[in-house]
N, C-alpha and C positions, 0 to 999 in steps of 0.2 A: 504494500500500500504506500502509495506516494504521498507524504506529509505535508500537510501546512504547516508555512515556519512563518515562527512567530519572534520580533526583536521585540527584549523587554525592558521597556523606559524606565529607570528605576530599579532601587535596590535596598528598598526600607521596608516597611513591614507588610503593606498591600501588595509590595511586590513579591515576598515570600511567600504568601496565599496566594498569588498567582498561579507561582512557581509552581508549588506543591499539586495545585489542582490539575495544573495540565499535566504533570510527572504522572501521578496516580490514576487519574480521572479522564485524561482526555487524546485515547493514544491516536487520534488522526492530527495531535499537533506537535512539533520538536520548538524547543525556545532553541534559535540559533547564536542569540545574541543578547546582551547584555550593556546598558549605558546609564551609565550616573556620570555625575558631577566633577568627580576624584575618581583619579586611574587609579592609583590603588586599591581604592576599593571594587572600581568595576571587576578588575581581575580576582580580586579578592574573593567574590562573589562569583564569579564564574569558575574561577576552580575548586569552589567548593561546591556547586553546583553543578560540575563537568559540562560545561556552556562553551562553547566551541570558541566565540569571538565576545571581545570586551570592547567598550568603546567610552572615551571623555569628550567624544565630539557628536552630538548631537546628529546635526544633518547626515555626516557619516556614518551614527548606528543605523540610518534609515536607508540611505544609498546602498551604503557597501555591505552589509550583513546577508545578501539575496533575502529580505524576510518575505513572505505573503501581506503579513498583517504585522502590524506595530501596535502593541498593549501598553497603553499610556499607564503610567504608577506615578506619576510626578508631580511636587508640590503644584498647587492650584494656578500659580501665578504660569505657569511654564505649559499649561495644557493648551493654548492658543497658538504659541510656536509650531509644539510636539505637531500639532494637527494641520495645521498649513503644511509643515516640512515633507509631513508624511503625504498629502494628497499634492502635493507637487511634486513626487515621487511614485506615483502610482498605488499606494498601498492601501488597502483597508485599514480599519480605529477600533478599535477599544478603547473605550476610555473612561477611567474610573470620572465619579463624583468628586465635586458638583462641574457642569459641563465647563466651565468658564468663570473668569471673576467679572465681565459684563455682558450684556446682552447682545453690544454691539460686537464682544469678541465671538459670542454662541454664533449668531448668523454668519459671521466671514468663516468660521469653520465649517458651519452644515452647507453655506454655498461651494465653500472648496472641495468639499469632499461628493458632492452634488456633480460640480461641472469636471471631476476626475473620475464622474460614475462609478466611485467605490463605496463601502459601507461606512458612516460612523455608529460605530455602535457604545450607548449607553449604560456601561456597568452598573446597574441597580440590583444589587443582591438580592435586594429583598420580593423583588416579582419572582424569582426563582427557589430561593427559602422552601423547602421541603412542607415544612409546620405552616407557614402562610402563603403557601399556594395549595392548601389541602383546605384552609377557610375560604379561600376565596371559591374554591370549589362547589364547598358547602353552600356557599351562599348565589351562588348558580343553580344548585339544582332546587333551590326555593326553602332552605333549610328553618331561615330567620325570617323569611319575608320580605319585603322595604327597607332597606339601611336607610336609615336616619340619621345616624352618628357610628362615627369612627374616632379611636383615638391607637396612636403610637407613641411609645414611648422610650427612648434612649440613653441613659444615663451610666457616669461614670465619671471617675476621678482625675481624669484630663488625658491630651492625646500620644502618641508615642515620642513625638518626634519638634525639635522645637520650632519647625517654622510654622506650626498650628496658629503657635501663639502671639505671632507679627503680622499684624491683618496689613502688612504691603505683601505679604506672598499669601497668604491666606484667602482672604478680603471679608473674614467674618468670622466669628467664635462656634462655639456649639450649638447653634444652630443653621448656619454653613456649612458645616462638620457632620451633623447628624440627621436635622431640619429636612435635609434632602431627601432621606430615605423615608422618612415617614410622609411627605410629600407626593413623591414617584408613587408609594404604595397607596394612599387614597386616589389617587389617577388609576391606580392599576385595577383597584378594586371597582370601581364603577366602568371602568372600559373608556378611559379616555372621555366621557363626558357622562354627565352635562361639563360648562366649562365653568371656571372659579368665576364667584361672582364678586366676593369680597378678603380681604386678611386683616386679621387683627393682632397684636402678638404683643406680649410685655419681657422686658429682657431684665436681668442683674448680671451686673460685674463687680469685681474688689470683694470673690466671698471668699476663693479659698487658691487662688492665682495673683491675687493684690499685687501689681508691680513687674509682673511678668506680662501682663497684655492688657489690652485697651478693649477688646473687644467681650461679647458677650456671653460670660462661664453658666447662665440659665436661663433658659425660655419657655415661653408657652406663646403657641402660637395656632389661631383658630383660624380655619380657613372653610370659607361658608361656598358652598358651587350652587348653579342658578334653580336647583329643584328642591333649595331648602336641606338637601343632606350636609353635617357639619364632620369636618377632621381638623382633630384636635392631636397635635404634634408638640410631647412635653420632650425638651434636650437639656443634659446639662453635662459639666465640665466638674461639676462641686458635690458629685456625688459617692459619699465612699463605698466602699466594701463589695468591689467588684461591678462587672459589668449586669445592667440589667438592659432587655430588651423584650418588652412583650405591645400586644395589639388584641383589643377590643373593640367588638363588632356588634352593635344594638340594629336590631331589626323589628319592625310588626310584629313578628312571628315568632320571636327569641334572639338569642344572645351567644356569642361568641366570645370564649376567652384563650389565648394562647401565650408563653412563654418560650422565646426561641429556647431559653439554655436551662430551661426544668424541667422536667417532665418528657413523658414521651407519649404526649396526647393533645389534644384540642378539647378543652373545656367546653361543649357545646350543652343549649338548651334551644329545644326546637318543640312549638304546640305539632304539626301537623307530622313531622319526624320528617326521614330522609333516609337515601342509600345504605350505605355499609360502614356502620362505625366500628368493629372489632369482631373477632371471631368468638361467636357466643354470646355475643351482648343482646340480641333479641329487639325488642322493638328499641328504635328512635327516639319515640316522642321523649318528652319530659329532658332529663341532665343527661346525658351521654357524655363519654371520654374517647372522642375518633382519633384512631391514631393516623398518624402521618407517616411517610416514605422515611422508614430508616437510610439515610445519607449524608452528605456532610452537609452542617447543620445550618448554616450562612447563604448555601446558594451558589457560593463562587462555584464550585464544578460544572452546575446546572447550564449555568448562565455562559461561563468560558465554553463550553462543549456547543450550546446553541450558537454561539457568538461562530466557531470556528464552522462551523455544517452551513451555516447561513454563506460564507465566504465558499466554502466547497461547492456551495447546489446553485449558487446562486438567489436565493430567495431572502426576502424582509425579513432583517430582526423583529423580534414581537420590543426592543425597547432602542429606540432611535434617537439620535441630535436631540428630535423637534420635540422629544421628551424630557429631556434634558435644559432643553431651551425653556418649558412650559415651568420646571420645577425652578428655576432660576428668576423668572420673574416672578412667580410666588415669594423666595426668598427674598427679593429686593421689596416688596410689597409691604413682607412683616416687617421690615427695620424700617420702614417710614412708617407702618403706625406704631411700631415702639418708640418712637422720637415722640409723636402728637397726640399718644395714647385713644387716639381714632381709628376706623375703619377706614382700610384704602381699597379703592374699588379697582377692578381692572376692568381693560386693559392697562399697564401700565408700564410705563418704560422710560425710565429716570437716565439721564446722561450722567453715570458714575465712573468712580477710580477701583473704587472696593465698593460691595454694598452695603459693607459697616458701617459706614458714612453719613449713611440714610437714618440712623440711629444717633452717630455722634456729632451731630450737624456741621458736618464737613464736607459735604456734596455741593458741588462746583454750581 
């Protein structure tokens, strides 16, 4: 079988999860190539990874590597580059969250990679997440009813690596950081529309980062779409004692509760019941425990394997740019109404630097 080769931008901790997914999980891909910031380290990491080619020059991980596809891993500020370089190179994207630090960088990327008729593709874990694409299922086949409300939630003790924490490379805190998945996933959950009608969001800084960043260590942030359903998106940076990530799902009809990293079930309560929730469990209706696809537990394999087969067959990713684009101006939304503690309507499309800005009244 002839490979998709993939050069991988980065060599931090997203890029490890990459790595690892494609090694284990996704034998129609070989990583050929390897590029960070510092040769050292590029090498570093390729030989500890048995990666054939290492690279400190940018344009040439993309040129000279032969890759298929280029799997962007790189601080925020650098994903506009990465994706020009790469479609004036001919190559397919991946590319982690969030798409861009502005709007106007989102669109010269999804036109670039438009008019070089190759894929950008939008790393959102969480459309692929074993546990919450087993709810969203549920909620297809009529499990809850009507969603009415959704919330996601993100939290933890700050991020790996310190340019999190300098919103010139960043261009936002934890909700920039996390904001976006829980975002993508109320989009994903409804199928891309209705479209957002409003955002709301309150932020704190100086709780448990004082002095290390400017930007936003907790948020909440409510984002209303035009048929009255609400997702509510809690992020923080000031959370101790581990990561937590779970999502709830209120319907007509019942209530969904899931826990990416506890349990190895979907908390479901459904009036009229549904499909198959466990072997032996007998009817539906009432509290059931559905399990989900034992696999790795985040998505990245899922989502890297679709990413790579989409490149192979030629067919549409199920999570694109113009998805990425969509979650991006939600972001820039809540930090203008975290500045006016009002509701900002969309459309919306602020000429910014960062969208922290929008927050710490420093938008041009």
């Amino acid at each position: 079988m002839t490979k998709t080769k993939v050069a991988l931008l980065g060599a931090g901790f997203i890029a490890d999860i990459h790595l690892e997914s494609y090694q284990r999980f996704v034998p129609e891909a070989e990583v050929v190539a390897v590029y960070t910031r510092e040769a050292q380290r590029a090498e570093a990491f390729a030989r500890k990874h048995h990666i054939g080619k290492w690279y400190a020059d940018l344009e040439a991980a993309i040129r000279e590597s032969g890759c298929d596809v280029v799997d962007v891993c790189l601080p925020n500020f650098l994903h506009h580059r990465a994706v020009l370089a790469a479609a004036r190179a001919g190559k397919h994207v991946i590319l982690e969250k969030p798409i861009a630090m502005t709007l106007e960088e989102a669109d010269e990327m999804i036109a670039a990679c438009a008019a070089a008729g190759r894929h950008l593709m939008y790393a959102e874990e969480l459309c692929f997440a074993p546990k919450y694409e087993r709810v969203r299922k549920l909620v297809t086949e009529g499990a809850v009813g009507r969603i009415y409300q959704m919330r996601q939630c993100e939290k933890h003790s700050g991020p790996h690596s310190d340019w999190f924490y300098d919103i010139n490379l960043s261009g936002g805190g934890a909700l920039m950081d996390m904001g976006c998945h829980g975002i993508a996933w109320f989009r994903w959950m409804l199928g891309g529309r209705p479209p957002v009608k409003s955002v709301q969001a309150h932020m704190q800084t100086g709780l448990i980062h004082a002095g290390r960043t400017r930007a936003e260590e907790n948020s909440v942030c409510t984002v209303e779409f035009a048929d009255g359903t609400l997702g509510i998106a809690e992020n923080s940076w000031a959370k101790h004692g581990g990561m937590d990530d779970r999502v709830e799902v209120y319907g007509t009809g019942g209530v969904i509760y899931a826990d990416l990293f506890q349990g190895n079930a979907a908390l479901t309560y459904s009036d009229k019941g549904y499909g198959y929730a466990m072997e032996k469990a007998g009817s539906t209706q009432g509290w059931t425990f559905t399990i989900f696809e034992e696999a790795f537990n985040q998505g990245y394999p899922q989502e890297l394997r679709h990413f790579i087969r989409c490149v192979r067959e030629g067919t549409e990713p199920v999570v694109t740019g113009q998805d990425g684009r969509a979650v991006l101006e939600i972001l820039n939304a809540a930090y203008a109404s975290a500045r006016t503690g009002q509701k900002v309507m969309l459309p919306f499309s602020p000429k910014v630097k960062r969208p922290v800005d929008l927050w710490l009244g420093e938008a041009g």
